[in-house]
N, C-alpha and C positions, 0 to 999 in steps of 0.2 A: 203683166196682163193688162194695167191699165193704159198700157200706151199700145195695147191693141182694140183699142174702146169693147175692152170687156168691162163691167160697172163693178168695182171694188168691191162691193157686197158681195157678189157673187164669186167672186174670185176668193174673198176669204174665207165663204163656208163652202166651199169646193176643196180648197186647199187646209182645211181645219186652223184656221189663225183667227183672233181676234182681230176686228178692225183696228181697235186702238194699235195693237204692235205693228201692224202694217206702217202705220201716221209715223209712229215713234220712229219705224227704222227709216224711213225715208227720210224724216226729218233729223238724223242723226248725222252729226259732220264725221268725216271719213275716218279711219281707226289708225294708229300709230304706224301698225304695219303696212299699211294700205301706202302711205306717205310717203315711209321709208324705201318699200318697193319700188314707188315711181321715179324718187330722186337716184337709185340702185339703175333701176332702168335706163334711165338718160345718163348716166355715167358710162354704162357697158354697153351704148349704143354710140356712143364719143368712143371709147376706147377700139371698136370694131369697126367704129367709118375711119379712124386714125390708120388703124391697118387695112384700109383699101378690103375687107371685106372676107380677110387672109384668118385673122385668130378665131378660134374655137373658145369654148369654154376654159381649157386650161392656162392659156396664156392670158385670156381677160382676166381671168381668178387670178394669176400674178402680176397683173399690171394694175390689178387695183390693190392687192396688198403690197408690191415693193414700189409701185411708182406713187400711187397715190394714197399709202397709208391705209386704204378702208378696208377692213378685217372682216370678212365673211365668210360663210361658209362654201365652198368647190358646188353643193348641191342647188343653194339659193342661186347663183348666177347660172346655172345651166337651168335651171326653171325658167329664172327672168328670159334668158336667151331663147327658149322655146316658146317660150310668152310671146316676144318680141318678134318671132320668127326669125330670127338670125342663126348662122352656123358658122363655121372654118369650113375654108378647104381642109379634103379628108389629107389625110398623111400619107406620105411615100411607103410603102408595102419594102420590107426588112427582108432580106434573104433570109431564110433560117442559116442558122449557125452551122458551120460544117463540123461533123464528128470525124 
């Protein structure tokens, strides 16, 4: 709100916060996850410009656990990915199985 010059005062008794915690969060350097997720992001943005723009979430998820070792979880890289706006090409459509 303050980088649409609303006056901060205003904006916290609007919003029920004290100014002090306003300062404090703002002046708080960024959170472990926060970190983790950007360096996560720039790796599964490497690995999906590497494939020309072709892997999805499941094959980034195993290119970073068998090619580069980094252990996470299938649901964190499809976040990052929607985050990022990135996708796969969808997949080839299966015949059903004939009985």
């Amino acid at each position: 709100m303050a980088r649409e010059h609303m006056p901060v005062q205003l904006a916290c008794r609007v919003l029920h916060v004290a100014e002090s915690g306003y300062y404090a969060w703002r002046d708080r350097p960024p959170s472990n996850r926060l970190v983790k997720n950007a360096w996560l992001t720039e790796a599964i943005v490497g690995i999906h410009n590497a494939s020309r723009g072709t892997y999805g979430s499941r094959r980034v998820h195993a290119e970073l656990g068998l090619g580069l070792s980094i252990h996470v979880s299938h649901g964190t890289v499809e976040l990052l990915m929607q985050r990022a706006g990135l996708h796969g090409l969808p997949g080839s459509q299966r015949p059903a199985p004939s009985t």
